[in-house]
C-alpha positions in Angstrom: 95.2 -66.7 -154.1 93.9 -63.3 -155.1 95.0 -61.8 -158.3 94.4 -58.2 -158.9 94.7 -56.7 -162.2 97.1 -53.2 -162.9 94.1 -51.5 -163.5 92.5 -52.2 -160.2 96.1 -51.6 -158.6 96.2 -47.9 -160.3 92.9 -47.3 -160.0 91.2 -47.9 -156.8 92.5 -47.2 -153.5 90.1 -49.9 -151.4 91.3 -53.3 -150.4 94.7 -54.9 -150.2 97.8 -55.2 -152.1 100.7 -57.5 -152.1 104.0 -55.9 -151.5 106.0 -57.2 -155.0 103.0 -56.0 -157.4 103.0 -52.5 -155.1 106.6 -52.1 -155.2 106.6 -52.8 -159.2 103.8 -50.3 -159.8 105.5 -47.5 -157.9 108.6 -48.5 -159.7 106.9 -47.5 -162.8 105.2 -44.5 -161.7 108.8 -43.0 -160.4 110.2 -44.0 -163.6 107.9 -42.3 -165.5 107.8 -39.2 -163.3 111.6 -39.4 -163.8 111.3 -39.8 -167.9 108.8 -36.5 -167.2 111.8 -34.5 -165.6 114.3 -35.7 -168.2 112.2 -34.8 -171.3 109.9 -32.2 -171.0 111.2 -28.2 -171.4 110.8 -26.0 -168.3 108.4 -24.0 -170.5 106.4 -27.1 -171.5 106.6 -28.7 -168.3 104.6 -25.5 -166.3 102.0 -26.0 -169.0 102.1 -29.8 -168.9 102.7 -30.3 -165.3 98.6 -29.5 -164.0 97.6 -32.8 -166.2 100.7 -35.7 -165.5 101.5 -34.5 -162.1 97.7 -35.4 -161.0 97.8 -38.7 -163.7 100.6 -39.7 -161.9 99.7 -38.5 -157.9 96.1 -40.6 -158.1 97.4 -43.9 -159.2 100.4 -43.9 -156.5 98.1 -42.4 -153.6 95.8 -46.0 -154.9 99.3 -47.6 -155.1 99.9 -46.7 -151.3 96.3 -46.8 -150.1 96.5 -50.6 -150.8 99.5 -51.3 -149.6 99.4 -49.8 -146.6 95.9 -51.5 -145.9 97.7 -54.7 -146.5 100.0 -53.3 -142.9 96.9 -53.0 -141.7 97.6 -48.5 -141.8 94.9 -46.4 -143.3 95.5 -45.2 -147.0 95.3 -41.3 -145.4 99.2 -42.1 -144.7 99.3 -42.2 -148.5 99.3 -37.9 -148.6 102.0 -37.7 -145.8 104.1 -40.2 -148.3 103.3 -38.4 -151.7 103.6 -34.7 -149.9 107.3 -35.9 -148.7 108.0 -37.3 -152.4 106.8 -33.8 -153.7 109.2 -31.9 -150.7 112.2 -33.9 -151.4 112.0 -34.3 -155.4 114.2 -34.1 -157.1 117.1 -33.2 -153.8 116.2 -32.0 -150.1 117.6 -29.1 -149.1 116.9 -27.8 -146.0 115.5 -29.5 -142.3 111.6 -29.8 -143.4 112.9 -31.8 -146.6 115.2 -34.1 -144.2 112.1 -34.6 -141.8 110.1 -35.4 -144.8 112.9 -37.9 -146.4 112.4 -39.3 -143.0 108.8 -39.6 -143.3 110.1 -41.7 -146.5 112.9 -44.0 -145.1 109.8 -45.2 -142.4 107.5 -45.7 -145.7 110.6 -47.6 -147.4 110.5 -49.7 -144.3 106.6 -50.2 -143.4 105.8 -50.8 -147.6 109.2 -52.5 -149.3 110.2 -54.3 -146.7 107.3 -55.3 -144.0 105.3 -58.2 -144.8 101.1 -57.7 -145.1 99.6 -58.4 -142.3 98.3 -62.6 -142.4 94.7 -62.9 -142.5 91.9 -60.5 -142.9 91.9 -57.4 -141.9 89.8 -54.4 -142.0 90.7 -53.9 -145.4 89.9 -57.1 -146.6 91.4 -60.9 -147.0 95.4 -61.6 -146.9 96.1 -60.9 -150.8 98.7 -63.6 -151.3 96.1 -66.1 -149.4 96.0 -68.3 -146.3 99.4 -69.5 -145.3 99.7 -73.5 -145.7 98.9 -75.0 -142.8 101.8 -76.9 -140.8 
């Protein structure tokens, strides 16, 4: 089996990830986007926002990259499913933001719930290893 550590997860984009150490790490990088929101002052958060916003988009485009080569999907679907994130945070509102949280019930679906694809791919080896054989 093929362990990756949090830092490669966060930090690079190339390869494959499992779906239960993806789903954690995004977890943790909507959690802390969330704390953000909760904490920070509208006055501090304009000055604040240029440096997390960008510390938090380049580890969750790596997050997704991964992942979705693990479906066998390029990582470029990563800035369809971080733009829709940005359209429909924190409510959508009008028909682009519901097309966009529909851009995110198909990532829910492809990432949380679809399994990698088994074997290598053109990403790399099956992350979670060869099946055992029958």
């Amino acid at each position: 089996m093929n362990q990756m550590g949090f830092a490669e997860l966060f930090l690079s984009a190339g390869g494959r990830a499992p779906r239960l150490p993806s789903l954690l790490a995004a977890a943790v990088l909507l959690f802390l986007a969330a704390l953000y929101e909760a904490t920070v002052t509208p006055t501090l958060h304009w000055i604040t926002g240029w440096l997390v916003y960008p510390a938090l988009f380049y580890p969750g485009a790596c997050v997704l990259s991964k992942r979705l080569h693990d479906r066998g999907r390029s990582g470029w679907w990563a800035a369809l499913i971080l733009v829709s994130i940005v359209a429909v945070w924190p409510h959508p509102a009008g028909f682009l933001d519901f097309l966009f949280f529909l851009v995110l019930v198909w990532a829910a679906v492809e990432l949380a719930v679809m399994p990698g694809e088994q074997g290598a791919n053109r990403y790399g080896l099956n992350p979670v290893g060869p099946l055992p054989a029958s």
